[in-house]
N, C-alpha and C positions, 0 to 999 in steps of 0.2 A: 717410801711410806705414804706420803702424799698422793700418787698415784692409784696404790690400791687402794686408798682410803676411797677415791672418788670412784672406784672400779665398784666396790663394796657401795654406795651412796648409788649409784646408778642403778644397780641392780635390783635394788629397793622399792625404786620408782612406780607407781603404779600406771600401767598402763594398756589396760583390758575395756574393752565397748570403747563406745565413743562419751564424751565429754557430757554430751546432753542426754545417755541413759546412765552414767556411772558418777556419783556427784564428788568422786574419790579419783577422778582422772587426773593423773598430773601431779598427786601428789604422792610424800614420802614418808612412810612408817614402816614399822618392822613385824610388829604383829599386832591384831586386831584390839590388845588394850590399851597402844599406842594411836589407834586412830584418832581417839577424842580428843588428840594434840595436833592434829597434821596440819593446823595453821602454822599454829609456832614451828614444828620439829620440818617442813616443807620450805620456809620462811629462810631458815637456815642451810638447808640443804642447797637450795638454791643459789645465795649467799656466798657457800662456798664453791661454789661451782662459778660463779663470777671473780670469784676472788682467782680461778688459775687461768682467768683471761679467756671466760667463754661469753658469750653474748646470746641474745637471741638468735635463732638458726646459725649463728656461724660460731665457728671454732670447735672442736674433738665430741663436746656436750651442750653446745648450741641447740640442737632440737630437745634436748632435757630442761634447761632453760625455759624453752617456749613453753613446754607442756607444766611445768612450775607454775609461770607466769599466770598462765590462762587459768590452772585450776587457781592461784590468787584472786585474779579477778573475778571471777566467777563468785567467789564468797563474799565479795565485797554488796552489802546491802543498797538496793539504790536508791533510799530513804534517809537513814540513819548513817551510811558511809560506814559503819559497824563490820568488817571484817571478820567474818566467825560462820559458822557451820550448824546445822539443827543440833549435833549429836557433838559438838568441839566444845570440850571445858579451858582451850588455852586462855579465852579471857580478855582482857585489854594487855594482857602480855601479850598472847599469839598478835593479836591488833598491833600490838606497836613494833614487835619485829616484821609482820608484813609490807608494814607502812615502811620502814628500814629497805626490805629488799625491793620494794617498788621505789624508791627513790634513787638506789643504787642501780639496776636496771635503766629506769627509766630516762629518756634521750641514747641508749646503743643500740635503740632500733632503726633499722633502715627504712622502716615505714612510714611515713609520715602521719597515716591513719591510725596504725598501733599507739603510736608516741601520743596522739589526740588523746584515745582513748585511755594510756595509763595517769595519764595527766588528770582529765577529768576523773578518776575511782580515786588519782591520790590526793587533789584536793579536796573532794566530799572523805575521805576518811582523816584528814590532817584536821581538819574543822571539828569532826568528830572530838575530837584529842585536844583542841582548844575548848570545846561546849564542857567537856567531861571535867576541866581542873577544876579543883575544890579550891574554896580562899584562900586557902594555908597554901597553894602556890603546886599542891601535891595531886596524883592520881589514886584511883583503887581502882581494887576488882573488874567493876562496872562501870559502863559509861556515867550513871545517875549516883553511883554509890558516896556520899560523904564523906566515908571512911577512907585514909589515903595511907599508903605505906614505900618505902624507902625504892623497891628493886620495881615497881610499877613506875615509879616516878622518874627512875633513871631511863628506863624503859621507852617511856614518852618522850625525854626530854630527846634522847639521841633519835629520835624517830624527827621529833622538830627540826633540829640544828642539820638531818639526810637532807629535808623536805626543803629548809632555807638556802641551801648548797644548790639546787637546782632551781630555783627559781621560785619557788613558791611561796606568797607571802604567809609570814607570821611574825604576828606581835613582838615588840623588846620587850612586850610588859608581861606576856605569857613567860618567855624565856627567863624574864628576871628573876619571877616568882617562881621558877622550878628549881633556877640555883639558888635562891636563900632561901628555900626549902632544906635544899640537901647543906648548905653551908650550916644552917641551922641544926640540923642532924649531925653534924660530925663532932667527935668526942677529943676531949683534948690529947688522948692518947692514940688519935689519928683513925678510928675506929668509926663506926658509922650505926647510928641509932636504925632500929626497922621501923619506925615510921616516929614522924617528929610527934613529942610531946612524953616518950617514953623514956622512963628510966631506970635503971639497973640489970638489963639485958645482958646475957656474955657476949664479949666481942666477935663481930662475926666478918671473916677475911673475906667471903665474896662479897658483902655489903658493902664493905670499906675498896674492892675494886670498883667494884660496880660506882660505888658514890663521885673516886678519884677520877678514872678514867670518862664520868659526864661533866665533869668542872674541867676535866681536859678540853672537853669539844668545844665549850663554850668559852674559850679561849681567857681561863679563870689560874695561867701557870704558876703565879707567884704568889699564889694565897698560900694561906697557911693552914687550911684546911685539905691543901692539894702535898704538901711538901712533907705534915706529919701523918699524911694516910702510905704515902709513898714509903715512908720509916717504918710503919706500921706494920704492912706488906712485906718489905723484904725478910721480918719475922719468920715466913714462911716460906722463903725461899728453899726449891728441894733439890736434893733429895732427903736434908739432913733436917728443914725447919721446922716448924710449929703444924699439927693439924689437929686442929680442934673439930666439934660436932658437926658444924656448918662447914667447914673447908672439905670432909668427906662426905658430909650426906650432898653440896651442890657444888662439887669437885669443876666439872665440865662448865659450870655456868661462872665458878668464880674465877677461873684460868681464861675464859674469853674476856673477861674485862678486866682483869690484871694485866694480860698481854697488853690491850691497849694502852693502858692505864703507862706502863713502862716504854712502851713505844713511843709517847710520845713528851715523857719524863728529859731530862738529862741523859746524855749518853751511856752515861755510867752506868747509871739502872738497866737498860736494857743491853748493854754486855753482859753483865752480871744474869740476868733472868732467861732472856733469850735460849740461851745453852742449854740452862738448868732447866727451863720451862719443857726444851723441846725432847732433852733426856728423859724426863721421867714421862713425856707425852709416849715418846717410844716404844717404852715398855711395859708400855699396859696397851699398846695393839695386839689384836690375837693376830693369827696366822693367816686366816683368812684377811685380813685390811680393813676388819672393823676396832671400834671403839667402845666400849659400854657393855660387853657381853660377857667376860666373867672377873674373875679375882678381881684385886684389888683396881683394877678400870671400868668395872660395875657400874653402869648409870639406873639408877631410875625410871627415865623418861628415855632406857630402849637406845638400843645402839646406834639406830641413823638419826638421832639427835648429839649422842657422845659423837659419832663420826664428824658429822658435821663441824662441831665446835672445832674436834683437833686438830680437822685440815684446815680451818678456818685459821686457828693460830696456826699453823707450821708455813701458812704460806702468807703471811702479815709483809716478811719484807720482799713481797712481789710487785707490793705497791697499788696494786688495778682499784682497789675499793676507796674510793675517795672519801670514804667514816675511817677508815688504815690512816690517811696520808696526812703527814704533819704538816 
């Protein structure tokens, strides 16, 4: 499954003219109303493709890799560190998953020039993402926007704690104030506000992965914000659990970070989920080894973004992505 996933993910790829007349070189979408994502939906793609032990030029999709890489950097502004595209609505999400797959990348190149160069794009856009947090400890939208909400702010945070794993400084004081942000946001019924200061929302399970598994990374395991969202979660354990509005309409975004989220939980949890996670991932591939293109595996945001996610979790205990490793 896994394979044709990344058979179908490849195939995706764009890679017509060269780099400097096609500003779309290198990266991955499926159809044209999927491009004004191909930060984010490439970010991932990518991601997964590191995740089955490819690198730059070397290994099965090592030159898909590179051609990722480059069209990353390429978006990357060299002013603002702003990661994003003339015609890209992904936002300070697309931003902080890039900043993700540049961090995870970066050091598996054998060049020592490449390594310079990703290094310098990921420090100027990590800073970005430091300038960009509001008081409240939280992200939006925009780098300048005020306004901050729950799945932007997880967003950033795992983008910081890639960036600290490698070497690159940031703040405890930044980090602090992202987790009692999200500490702040969690509901006593283990649930997760979409952005702090709100109240009476329905509970929404990708939030609540999304919330658990950044207090995972920031090595927050015995709270109690981390132990009743994890309770909360298995609620929805499938094929038989809960799925509410938000569990189907951002099915693919709430299953990558619940995977995590259980990965690096207690044992128990991820016996439990692992299985079940990977059963119902199964059948909702079409036949072709995509993700997100009809019935009920339906994404949104287009099938080499659902692809991406699935192979992303199906291959979690392979280990290679050190945001995976406990």
């Amino acid at each position: 499954a896994i394979d044709r996933g990344l058979q179908y993910l490849t195939s995706q790829q764009k890679l017509e003219g060269s780099p400097h007349l096609n500003d779309y070189h290198g990266s991955f979408y499926s159809n044209p109303e999927d491009q004004k994502y191909a930060i984010a939906i490439t970010s991932f793609a990518g991601l997964s493709l590191l995740a089955n032990g490819n690198v730059p030029n070397r290994g099965p999709y090592g030159t898909r890799v590179t051609h990722a890489l480059d069209f990353i950097l390429r978006h990357v502004n060299p002013g603002s560190g702003f990661i994003t595209g003339n015609k890209d609505e992904s936002r300070m999400h697309g931003h902080g998953f890039a900043v993700l797959f540049l961090a995870e990348v970066y050091g598996t190149s054998s060049s020592k020039t490449e390594s310079r160069h990703i290094y310098e794009k990921l420090k100027k856009s990590i800073q970005l993402i430091l300038d960009a947090q509001t008081p409240d400890g939280g992200w939006g939208y925009m780098p300048l926007d005020k306004f901050h909400e729950g799945s932007i702010t997880v967003c950033q945070l795992q983008a910081l704690r890639a960036a600290r794993n490698v070497g690159i400084k940031v703040p405890k004081k930044s980090i602090d104030m992202a987790v009692k942000y999200l500490q702040r946001s969690a509901n006593p019924d283990g649930s997760f506000k979409y952005r702090l200061g709100m109240s009476g929302r329905t509970p929404s399970f990708p939030l609540a992965a999304a919330g658990v598994s950044s207090l995972n990374a920031t090595g927050e395991y015995d709270s109690k914000e981390i132990k009743n969202g994890l309770q909360f979660m298995m609620q929805y354990l499938p094929p038989g659990g809960k799925q509410d509005q938000y569990y189907r309409a951002f099915y693919y975004y709430g299953q990558f970070y619940a995977a995590q989220a259980m990965y690096h939980a207690p044992s128990s949890y991820w016996e439990k989920w692992y299985p079940a996670a990977c059963e119902d991932l199964l059948g909702r591939q079409d036949p072709g080894g995509a993700w997100g293109k009809i019935g009920r595996g339906y994404s949104r945001f287009g099938p080499v973004y659902a692809t991406a996610i699935a192979t992303l979790i199906l291959q979690i205990p392979y280990n290679y992505l050190p945001i995976f490793q406990k």
